[in-house]
C-alpha positions as CSV (number, residue, x, y, z in Angstrom):
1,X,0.0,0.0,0.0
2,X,0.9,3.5,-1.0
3,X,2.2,5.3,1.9
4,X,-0.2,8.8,2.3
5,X,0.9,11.9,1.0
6,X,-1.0,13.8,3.8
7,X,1.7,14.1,7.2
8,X,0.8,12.0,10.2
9,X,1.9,14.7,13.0
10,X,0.0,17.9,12.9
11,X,2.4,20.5,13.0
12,X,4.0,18.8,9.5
13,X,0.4,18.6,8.1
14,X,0.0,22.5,9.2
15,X,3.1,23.1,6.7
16,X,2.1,20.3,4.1
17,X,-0.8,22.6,4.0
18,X,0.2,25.8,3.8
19,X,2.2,24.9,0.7
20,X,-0.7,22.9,-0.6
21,X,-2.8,26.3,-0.7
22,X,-0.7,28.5,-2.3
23,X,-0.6,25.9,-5.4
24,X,-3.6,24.5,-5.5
25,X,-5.6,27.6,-7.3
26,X,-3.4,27.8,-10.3
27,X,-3.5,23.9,-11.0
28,X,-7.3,23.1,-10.5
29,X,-7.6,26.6,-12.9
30,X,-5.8,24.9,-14.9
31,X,-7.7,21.5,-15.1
32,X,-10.8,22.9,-16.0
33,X,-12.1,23.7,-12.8
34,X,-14.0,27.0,-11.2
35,X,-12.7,29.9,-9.2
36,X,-15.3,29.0,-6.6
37,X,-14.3,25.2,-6.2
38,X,-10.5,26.5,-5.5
39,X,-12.4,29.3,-3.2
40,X,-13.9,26.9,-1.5
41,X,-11.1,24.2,-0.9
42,X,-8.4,27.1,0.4
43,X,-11.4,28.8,2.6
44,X,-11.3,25.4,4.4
45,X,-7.8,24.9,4.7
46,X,-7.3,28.4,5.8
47,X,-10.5,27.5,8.6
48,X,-8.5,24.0,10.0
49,X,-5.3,26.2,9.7
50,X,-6.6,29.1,12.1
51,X,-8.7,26.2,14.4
52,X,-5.2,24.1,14.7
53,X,-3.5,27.6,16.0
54,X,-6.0,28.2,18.5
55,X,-5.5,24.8,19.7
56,X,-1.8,24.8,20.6
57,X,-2.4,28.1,21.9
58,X,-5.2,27.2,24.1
59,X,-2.8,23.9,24.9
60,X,0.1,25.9,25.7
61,X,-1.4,28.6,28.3
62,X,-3.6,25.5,29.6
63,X,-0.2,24.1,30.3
64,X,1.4,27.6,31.6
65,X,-1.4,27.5,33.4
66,X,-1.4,24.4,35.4
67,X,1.8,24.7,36.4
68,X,1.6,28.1,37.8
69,X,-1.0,26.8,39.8
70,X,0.4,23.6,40.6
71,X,3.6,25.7,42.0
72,X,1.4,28.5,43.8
73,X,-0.3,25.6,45.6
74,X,2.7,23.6,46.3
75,X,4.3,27.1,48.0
76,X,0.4,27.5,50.0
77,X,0.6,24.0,51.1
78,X,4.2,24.2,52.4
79,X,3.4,27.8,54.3
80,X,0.2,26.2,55.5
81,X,2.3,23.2,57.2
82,X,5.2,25.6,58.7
83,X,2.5,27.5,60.3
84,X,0.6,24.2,62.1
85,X,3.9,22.8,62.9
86,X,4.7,26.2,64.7
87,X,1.2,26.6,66.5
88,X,1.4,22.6,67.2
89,X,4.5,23.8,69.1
90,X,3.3,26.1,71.1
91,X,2.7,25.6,74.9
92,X,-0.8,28.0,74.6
93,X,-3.0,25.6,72.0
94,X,-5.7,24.0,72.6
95,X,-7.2,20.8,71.1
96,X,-10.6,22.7,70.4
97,X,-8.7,24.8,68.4
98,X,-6.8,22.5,66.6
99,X,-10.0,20.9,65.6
100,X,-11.2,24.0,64.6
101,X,-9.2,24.0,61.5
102,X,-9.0,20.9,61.0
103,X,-5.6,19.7,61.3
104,X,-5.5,17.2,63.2
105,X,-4.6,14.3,61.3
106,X,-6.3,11.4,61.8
107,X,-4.5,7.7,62.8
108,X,-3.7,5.6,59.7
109,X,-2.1,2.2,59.4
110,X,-0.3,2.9,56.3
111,X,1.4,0.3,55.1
112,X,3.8,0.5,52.1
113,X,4.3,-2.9,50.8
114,X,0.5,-2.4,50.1
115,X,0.1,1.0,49.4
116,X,-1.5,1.2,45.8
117,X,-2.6,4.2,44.0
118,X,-6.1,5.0,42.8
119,X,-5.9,6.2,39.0
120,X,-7.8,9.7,38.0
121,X,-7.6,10.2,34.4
122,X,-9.6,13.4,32.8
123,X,-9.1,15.7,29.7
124,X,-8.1,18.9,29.6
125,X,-7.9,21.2,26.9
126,X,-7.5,18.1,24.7
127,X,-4.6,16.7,27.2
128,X,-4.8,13.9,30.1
129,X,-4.5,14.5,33.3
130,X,-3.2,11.9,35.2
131,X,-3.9,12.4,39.0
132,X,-4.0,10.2,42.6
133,X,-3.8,11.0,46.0
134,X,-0.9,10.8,48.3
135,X,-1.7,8.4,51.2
136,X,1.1,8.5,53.5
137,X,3.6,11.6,53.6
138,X,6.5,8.9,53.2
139,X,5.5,8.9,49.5
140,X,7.2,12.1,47.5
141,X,6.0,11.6,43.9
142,X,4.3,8.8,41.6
143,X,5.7,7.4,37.9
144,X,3.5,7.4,35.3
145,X,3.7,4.1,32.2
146,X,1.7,4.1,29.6
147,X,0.3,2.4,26.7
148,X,-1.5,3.9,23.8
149,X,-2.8,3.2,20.4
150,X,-1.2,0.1,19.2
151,X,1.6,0.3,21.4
152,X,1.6,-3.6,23.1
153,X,3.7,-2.5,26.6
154,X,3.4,-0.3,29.2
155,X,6.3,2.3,29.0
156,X,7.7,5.2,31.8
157,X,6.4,9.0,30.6
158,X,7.3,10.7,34.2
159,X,7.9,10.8,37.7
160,X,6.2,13.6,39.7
161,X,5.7,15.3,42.6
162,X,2.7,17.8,42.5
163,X,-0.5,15.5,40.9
164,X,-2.0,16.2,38.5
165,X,0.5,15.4,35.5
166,X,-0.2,16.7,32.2
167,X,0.2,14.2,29.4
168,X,0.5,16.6,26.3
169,X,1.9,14.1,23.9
170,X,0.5,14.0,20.5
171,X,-1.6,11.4,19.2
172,X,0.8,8.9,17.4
173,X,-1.4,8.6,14.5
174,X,-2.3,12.3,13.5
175,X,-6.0,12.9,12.8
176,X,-7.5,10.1,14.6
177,X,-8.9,9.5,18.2
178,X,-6.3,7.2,20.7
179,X,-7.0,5.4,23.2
180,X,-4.1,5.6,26.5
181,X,-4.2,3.1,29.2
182,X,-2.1,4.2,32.2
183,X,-0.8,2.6,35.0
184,X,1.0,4.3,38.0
185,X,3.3,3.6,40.8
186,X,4.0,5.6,44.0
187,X,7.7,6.7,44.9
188,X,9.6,6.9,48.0
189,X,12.0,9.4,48.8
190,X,14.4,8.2,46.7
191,X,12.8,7.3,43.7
192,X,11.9,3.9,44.1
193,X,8.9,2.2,43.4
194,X,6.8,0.7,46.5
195,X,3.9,-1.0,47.4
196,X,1.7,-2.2,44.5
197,X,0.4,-0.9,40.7
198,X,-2.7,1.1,40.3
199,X,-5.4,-1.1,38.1
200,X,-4.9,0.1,35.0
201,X,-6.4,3.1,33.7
202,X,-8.2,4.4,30.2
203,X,-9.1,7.3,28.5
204,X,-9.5,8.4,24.8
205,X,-8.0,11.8,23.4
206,X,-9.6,13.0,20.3
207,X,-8.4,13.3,17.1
């Protein structure tokens, strides 16, 4: 079979395009067809065109985005648990106020050679976001393996600390829908994996 002339990845296809329309008048004129059909055609090139700039826009500042939260929250969180620690250490507080806001953790039996992580996969601005919860503060971050479209084995995309990851990754075939399975592992302190796999996780991204 013929391999396509039309690119696979998208931002090739946006260039294979561009030239395309700036050709395309003069030879269909020159085939016996009418201005209008050539109209036509390059009017809906020039439509995708503008739509497919939009959309790394919108996925770039989605991405800006995210991580400017993800780092504003990750600065809260750590000023939030200086503060506790210090009020936790003073001789003056009270239980009733502890309660109050809510900071008083309550007793787990964590276990790591069990601990497993529970998969959250949603789309965002056309990218996954892979996301679990952090049991035990023992764990520091979580790898992320994944499989998608034909791909037969689960491989590593990233280890992080501040859920959720973004999986921005194109499709591997351009212009149709993929399916990603995910699995995920928690990390210790040094990078290791512990306790056991999440059950495996899906979610389709759109062409």
């Amino acid at each position: 079979m013929a391999k396509d002339y039309i690119p696979r990845t998208l931002d090739t296809r946006d260039t294979w395009l561009e030239h395309f329309a700036t050709e395309i008048q003069a030879v269909m004129l020159a085939n016996g067809f009418v201005l209008g059909d050539a109209t036509t055609l390059i009017g809906k090139i020039t439509n995708s065109r503008g739509k497919y700039t939009l959309m790394i826009t919108a996925k770039a500042n989605a991405e800006a985005a995210t991580e400017t939260f993800k780092t504003a929250q990750g600065d809260t969180l750590e000023a939030v648990r200086s503060t506790v620690a210090q009020l936790k250490a003073k001789p003056t507080i009270t239980n009733t106020q502890l309660d109050a806001l809510q900071v008083v953790a309550a007793p787990t039996t964590f276990d790591p050679a069990t601990a497993k992580p529970i998969i959250k996969l949603r789309i965002t601005g056309g990218d996954v976001e892979v996301e679990t919860d952090f049991p035990d503060s023992s764990i520091k971050s979580f790898e992320i393996t994944c499989k998608r479209g034909s791909e037969t084995s689960f491989t590593h995309v990233a280890a992080d600390t501040n859920p959720p990851y973004i999986d921005n990754r194109d499709n591997l075939v351009g212009g149709q829908p993929e399916t990603r399975k995910y699995i995920l592992w928690f990390l210790d302190k040094n990078g290791q994996r512990m306790g056991l796999q999440s059950d495996e996780g899906s979610i389709t991204v759109s062409a």
